[in-house]
C-alpha positions as CSV (number, residue, x, y, z in Angstrom):
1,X,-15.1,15.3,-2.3
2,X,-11.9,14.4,-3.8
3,X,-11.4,11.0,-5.8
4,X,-7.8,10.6,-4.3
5,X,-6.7,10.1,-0.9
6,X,-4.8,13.2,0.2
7,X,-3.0,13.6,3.5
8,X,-2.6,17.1,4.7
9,X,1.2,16.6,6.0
10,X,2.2,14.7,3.4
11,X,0.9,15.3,0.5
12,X,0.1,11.2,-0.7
13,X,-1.2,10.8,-3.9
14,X,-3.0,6.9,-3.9
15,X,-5.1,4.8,-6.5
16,X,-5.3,1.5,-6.6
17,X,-3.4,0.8,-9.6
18,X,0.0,2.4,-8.1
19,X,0.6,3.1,-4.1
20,X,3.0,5.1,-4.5
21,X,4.0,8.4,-2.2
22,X,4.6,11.1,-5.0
23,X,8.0,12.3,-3.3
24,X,9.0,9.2,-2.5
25,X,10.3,5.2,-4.5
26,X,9.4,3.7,-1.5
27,X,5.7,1.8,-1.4
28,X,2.8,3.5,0.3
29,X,1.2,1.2,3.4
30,X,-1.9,-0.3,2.2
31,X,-4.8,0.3,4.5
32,X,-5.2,-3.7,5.8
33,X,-1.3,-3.6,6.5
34,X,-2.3,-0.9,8.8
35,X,-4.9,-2.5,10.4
36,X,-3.0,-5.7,11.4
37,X,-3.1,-7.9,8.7
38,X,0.8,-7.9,8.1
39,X,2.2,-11.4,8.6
40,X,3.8,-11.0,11.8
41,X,0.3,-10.5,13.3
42,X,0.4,-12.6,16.8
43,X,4.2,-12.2,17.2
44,X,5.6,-11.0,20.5
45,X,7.5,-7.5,19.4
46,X,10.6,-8.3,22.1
47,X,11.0,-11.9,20.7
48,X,10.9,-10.6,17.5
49,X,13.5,-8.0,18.4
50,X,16.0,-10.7,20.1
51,X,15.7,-12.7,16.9
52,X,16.4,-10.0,15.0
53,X,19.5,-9.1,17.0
54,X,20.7,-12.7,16.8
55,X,20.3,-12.6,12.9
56,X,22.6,-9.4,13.0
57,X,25.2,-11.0,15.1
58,X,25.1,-13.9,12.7
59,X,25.4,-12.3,9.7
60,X,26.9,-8.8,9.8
61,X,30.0,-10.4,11.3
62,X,33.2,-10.0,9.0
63,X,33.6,-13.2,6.7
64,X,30.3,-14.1,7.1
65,X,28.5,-13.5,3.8
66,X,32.2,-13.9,1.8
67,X,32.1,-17.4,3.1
68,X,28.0,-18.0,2.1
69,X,28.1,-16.7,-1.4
70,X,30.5,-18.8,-2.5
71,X,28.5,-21.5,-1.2
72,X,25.2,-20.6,-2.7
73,X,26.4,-20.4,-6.0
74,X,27.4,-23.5,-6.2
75,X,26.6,-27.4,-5.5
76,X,30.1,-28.5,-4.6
77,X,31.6,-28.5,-1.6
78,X,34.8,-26.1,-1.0
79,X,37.9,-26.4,0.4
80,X,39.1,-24.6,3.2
81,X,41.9,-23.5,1.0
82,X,39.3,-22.2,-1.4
83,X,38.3,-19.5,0.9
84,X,41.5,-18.9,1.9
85,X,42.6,-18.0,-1.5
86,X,39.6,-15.9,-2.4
87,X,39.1,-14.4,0.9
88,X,42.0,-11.8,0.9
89,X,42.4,-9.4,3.6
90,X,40.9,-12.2,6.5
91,X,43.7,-13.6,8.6
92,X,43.5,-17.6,8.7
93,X,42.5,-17.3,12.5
94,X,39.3,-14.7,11.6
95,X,38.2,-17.4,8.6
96,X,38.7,-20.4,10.9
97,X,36.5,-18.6,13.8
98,X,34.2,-17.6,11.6
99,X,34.0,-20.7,10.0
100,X,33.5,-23.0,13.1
101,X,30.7,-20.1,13.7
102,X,28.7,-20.7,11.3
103,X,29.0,-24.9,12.0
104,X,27.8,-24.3,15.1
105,X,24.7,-22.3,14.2
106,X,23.7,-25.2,11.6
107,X,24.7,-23.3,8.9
108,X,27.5,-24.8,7.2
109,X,28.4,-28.7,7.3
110,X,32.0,-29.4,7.8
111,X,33.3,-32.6,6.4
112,X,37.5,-33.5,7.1
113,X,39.1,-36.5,5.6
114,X,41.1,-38.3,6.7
115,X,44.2,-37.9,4.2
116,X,47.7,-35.9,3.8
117,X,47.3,-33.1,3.1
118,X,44.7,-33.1,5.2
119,X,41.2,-31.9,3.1
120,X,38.5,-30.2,4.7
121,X,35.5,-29.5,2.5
122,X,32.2,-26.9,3.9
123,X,28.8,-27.1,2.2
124,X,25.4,-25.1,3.5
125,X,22.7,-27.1,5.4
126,X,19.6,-26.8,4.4
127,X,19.5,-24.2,7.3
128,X,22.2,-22.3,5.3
129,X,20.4,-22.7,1.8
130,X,17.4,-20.8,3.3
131,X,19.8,-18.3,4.8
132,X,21.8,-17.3,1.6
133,X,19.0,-17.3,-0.2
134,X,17.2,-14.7,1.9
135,X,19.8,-13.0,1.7
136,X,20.1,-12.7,-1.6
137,X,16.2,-11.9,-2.0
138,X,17.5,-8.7,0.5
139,X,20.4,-7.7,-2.2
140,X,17.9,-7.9,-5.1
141,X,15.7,-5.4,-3.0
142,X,18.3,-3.4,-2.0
143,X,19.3,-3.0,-5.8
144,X,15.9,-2.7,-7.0
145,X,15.1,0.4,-4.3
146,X,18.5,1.8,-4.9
147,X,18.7,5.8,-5.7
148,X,21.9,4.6,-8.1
């Protein structure tokens, strides 16, 4: 009997030190992820699938993570004219829309004084703070798993 696992259509080399597949960077399975232990265990595929369609919407939408990084990276509030400065290439109308968007979804706070020139200043909601932050943890995958 052989001391390593071996599939015949793929060839999988696996110890317990190091899953990895032999042609591949990417993780092997382990067996209890297989069998169900993974943490979405008990979760309704569909509404799993509609949540993940509304995350898309959310966040693949154009602005949308040039307006959050800014945010993450730093305590203060910023100015509308902030973005609009930084944000080249986005009309006024898409950063505005966008903007309003992401106040709606409990994102971003929006916070307008009541001065001339008038000052409007966004920071992220706790909601927002979870969400750039995942979304950083998905960049620092996406670089570690990189070919590059």
């Amino acid at each position: 009997m052989k001391s390593e696992k071996q599939s015949d259509n793929t060839n999988l080399k696996v110890n317990k030190d190091n899953l990895t597949n032999e042609f591949s960077i990417l993780p092997v399975i382990e067996e209890e992820m297989i069998k169900g232990t993974c943490d979405f265990q008990g979760y309704d595929v569909e509404s799993l699938m509609k949540e993940t369609s509304q995350l898309r919407k959310l966040i693949t939408k154009r602005g949308t993570l040039e307006i959050l990084m800014p945010l993450c990276c730093n305590t203060n509030p910023v100015r509308y004219l902030k973005f609009r400065n930084t944000m080249k290439g986005f009309s006024s109308k898409t950063l505005t829309i966008r903007l309003k968007e992401l106040e709606r979804n409990g994102i971003l706070s929006r916070k307008a004084y009541n001065e001339i020139p008038p000052r409007v200043e966004y920071r992220l909601t706790t909601k927002g703070q979870e969400l750039a932050e995942s979304i950083i943890c998905l960049l620092l995958w996406m670089k570690k798993w990189s070919m590059n």
